[in-house]
C-alpha positions as CSV (number, residue, x, y, z in Angstrom):
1,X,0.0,0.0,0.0
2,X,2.7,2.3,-1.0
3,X,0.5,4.4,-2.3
4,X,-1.7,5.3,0.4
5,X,1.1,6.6,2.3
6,X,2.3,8.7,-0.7
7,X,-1.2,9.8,-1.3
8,X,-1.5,10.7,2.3
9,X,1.5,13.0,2.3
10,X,0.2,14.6,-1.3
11,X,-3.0,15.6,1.2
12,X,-1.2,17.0,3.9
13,X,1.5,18.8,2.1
14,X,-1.2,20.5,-0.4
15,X,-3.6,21.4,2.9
16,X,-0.5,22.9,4.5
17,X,0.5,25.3,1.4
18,X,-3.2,26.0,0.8
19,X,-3.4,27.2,4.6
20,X,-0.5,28.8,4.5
21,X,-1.6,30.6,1.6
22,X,-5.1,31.3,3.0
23,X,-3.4,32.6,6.0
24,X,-1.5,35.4,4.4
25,X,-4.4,36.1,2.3
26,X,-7.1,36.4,5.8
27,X,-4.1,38.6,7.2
28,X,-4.0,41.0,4.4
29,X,-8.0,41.1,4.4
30,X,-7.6,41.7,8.1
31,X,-5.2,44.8,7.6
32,X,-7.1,46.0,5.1
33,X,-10.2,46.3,6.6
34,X,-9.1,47.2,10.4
35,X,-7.6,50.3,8.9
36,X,-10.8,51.6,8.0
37,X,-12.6,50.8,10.9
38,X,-14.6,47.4,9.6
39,X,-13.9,43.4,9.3
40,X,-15.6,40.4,8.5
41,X,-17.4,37.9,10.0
42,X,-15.1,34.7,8.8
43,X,-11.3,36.6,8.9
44,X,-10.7,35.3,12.3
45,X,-12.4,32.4,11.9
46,X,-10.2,31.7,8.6
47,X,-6.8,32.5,10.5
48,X,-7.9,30.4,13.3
49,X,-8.2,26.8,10.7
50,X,-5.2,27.9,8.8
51,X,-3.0,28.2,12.0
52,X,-4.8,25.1,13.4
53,X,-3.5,23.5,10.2
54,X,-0.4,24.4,10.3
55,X,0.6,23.4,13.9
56,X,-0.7,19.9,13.7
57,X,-0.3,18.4,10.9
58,X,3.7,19.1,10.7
59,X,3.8,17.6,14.3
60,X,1.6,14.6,12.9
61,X,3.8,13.6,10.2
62,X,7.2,14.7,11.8
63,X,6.6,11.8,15.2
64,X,4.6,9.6,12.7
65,X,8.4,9.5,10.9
66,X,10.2,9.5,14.4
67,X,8.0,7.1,16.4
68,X,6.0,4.1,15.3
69,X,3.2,4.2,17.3
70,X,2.6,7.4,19.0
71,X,-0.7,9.1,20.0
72,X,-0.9,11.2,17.4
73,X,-0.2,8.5,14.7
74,X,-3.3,6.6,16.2
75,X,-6.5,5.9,13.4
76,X,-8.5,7.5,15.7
77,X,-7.0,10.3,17.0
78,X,-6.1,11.2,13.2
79,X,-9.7,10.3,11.7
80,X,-10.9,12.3,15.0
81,X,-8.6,15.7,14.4
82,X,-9.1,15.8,10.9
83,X,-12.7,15.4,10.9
84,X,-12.5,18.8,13.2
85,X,-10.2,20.1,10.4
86,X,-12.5,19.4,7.8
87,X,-15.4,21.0,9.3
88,X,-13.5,24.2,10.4
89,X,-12.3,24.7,6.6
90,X,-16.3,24.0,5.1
91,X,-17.3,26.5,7.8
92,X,-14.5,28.8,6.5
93,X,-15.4,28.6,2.8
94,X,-19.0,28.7,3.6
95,X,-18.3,32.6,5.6
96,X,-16.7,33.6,2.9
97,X,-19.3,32.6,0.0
98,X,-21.3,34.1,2.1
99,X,-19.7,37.6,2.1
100,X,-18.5,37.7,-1.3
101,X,-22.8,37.0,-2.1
102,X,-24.0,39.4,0.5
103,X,-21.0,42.3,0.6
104,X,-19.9,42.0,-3.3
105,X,-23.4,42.0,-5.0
106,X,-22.9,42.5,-8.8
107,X,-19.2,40.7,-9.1
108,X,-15.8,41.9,-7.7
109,X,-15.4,44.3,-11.3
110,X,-17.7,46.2,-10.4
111,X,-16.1,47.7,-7.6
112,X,-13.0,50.5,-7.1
113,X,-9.6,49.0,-6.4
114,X,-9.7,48.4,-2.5
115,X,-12.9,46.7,-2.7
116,X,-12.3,44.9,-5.6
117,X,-9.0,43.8,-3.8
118,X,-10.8,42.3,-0.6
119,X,-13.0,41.1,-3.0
120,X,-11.1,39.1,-5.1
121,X,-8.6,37.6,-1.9
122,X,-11.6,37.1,-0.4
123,X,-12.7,34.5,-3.3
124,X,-9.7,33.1,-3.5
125,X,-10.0,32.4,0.3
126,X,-13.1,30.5,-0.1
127,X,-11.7,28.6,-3.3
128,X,-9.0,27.2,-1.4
129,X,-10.8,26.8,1.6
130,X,-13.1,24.5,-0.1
131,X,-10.5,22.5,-1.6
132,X,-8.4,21.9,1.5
133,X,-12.1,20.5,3.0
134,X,-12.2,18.2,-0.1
135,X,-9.2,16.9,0.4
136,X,-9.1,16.2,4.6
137,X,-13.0,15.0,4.4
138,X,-11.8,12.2,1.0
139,X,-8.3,11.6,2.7
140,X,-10.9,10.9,6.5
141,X,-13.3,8.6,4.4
142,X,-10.8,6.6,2.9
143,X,-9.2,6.2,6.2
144,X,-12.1,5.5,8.5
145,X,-13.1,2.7,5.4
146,X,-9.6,1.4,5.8
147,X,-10.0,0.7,9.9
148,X,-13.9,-0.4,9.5
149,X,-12.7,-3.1,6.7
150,X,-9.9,-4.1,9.0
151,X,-11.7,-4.2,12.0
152,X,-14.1,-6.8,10.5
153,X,-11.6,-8.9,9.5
154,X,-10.3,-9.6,12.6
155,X,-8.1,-7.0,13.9
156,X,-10.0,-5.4,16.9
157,X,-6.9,-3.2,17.8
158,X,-7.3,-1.4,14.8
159,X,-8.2,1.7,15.9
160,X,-5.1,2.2,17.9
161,X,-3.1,1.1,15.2
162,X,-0.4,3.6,13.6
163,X,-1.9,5.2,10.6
164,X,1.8,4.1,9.1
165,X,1.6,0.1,10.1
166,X,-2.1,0.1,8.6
167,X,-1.1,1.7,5.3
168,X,1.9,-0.6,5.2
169,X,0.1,-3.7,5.5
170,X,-2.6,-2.3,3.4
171,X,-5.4,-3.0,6.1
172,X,-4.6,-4.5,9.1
173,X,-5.3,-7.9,9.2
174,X,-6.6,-8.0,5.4
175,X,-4.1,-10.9,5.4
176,X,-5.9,-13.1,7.7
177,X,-7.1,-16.5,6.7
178,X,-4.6,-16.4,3.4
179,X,-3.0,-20.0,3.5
180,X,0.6,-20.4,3.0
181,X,0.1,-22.2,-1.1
182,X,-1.4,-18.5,-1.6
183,X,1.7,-16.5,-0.1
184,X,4.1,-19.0,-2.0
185,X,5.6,-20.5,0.9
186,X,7.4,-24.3,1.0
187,X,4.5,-26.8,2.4
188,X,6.0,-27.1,5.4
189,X,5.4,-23.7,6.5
190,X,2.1,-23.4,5.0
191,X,-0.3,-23.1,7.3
192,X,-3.0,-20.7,7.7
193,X,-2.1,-17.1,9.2
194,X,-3.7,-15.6,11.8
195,X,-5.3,-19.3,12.5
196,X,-4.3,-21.4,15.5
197,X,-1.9,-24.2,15.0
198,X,-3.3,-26.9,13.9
199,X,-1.2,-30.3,15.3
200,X,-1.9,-33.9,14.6
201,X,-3.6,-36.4,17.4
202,X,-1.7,-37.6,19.7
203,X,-1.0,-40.8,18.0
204,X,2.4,-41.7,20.2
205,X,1.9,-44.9,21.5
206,X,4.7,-46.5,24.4
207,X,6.6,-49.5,22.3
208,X,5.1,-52.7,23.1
209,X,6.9,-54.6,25.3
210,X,6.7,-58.6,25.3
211,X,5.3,-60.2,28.5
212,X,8.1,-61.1,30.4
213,X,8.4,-65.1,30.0
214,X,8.9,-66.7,33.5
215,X,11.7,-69.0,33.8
216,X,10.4,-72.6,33.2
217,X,11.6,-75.5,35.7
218,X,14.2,-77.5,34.2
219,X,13.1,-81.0,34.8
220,X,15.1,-82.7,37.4
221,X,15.5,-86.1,38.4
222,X,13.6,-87.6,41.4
223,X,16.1,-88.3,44.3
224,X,15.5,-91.7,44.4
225,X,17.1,-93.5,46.9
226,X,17.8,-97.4,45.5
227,X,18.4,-99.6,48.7
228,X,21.5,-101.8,48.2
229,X,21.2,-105.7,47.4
230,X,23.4,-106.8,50.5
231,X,22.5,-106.2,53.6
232,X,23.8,-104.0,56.0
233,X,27.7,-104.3,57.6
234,X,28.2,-106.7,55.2
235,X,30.7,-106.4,52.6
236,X,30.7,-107.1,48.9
237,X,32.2,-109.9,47.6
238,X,36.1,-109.5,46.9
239,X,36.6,-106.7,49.4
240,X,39.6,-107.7,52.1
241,X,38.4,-108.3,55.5
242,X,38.7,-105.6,57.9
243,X,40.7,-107.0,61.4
244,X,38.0,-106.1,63.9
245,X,39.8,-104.6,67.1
């Protein structure tokens, strides 16, 4: 989503030299008329948005490049602050159509030099004023779209997300449920992302071990006692006498 981010930067650097410009115009409006003793209804309300502009949305972009994750790089606290933006510079534009109709009847030509001056700044004011509203209210839209689309897709957290991490990722979470054959990886590390690991049953089994086999009895003879054919203190035949003392 590279170019998000580039398209967000187009938005705020055109907003900034738009307010910058509509602040020096209001200014000279200002001096004009306070040196004759009269002013109108939108010139503060004019310098207010531009300065508004310009001290915020520098600071915005300068910590969202500095710090990943700060306050002020939060959806919300962007989506919020330009949304205030927005409607200050309609409010602005609207003041000033509605002078130029009301103060300026018949066109800016038809009026001498000073008016014609005021007149014509004062346009321009309004021009400009409408197109930095143009841009902040598209540029808020597209963002608060953005969060909503990532936030249903699983990434509650969105909305404290930096503005830079969701435009890097194109929307948070928009990669959830993509399986690994999709992203191109090997088939052992394809496996769904942002889905629990899925592991095979339990399927380990202890080796089977063979009954232990008891020693048989070895067969042994009966002690059989076999009771001897002569008798007893006799001898056997062809043994010498034993002298009896």
């Amino acid at each position: 989503m590279f170019a998000l981010t580039i398209t967000r930067w187009a938005v705020f650097g055109l907003v900034l030299l738009f307010a910058l410009v509509v602040l020096g115009l209001d200014g000279h409006i200002t001096n004009l008329t306070t040196s004759r003793g009269s002013s109108f209804a939108f010139e503060g309300l004019g310098i207010a948005t531009a300065c508004f502009t310009l001290l915020t949305l520098p600071v915005m972009l300068v910590i969202g490049l500095l710090r990943t994750g700060a306050f002020s790089s939060m959806v919300a606290v962007e989506i919020g602050w330009l949304s205030i933006l927005w409607v200050l510079w309609l409010a602005t534009a609207a003041l000033s159509i509605s002078e130029v109709n009301n103060s300026f009847i018949g066109g800016c030509s038809a009026y001498l030099s000073f008016f014609r001056t005021i007149c014509n700044q004062l346009s321009a004011v309004a021009g400009l004023a409408f197109v930095n509203w143009l841009l902040l209210m598209a540029y808020t839209i597209t963002l608060a779209v953005l969060a909503i689309l990532s936030n249903g897709q699983g990434h509650p957290n969105v909305w404290t997300t930096d503005v830079k991490t969701l435009f890097s990722d194109g929307t948070a979470g928009a990669n959830a449920g993509v399986s690994g054959a999709e992203k191109g990886l090997p088939p052992q590390q394809q496996q769904a992302v942002g889905q629990p690991a899925r592991y095979p049953p339990n399927t380990t089994h202890s080796p089977q071990v063979p009954p232990m086999q008891q020693p048989q009895a070895q067969p042994y003879p009966q002690n059989q006692y076999t009771p001897s054919p002569y008798p007893q203190n006799a001898q056997a035949p062809g043994t010498p006498a034993v002298a009896q003392v």
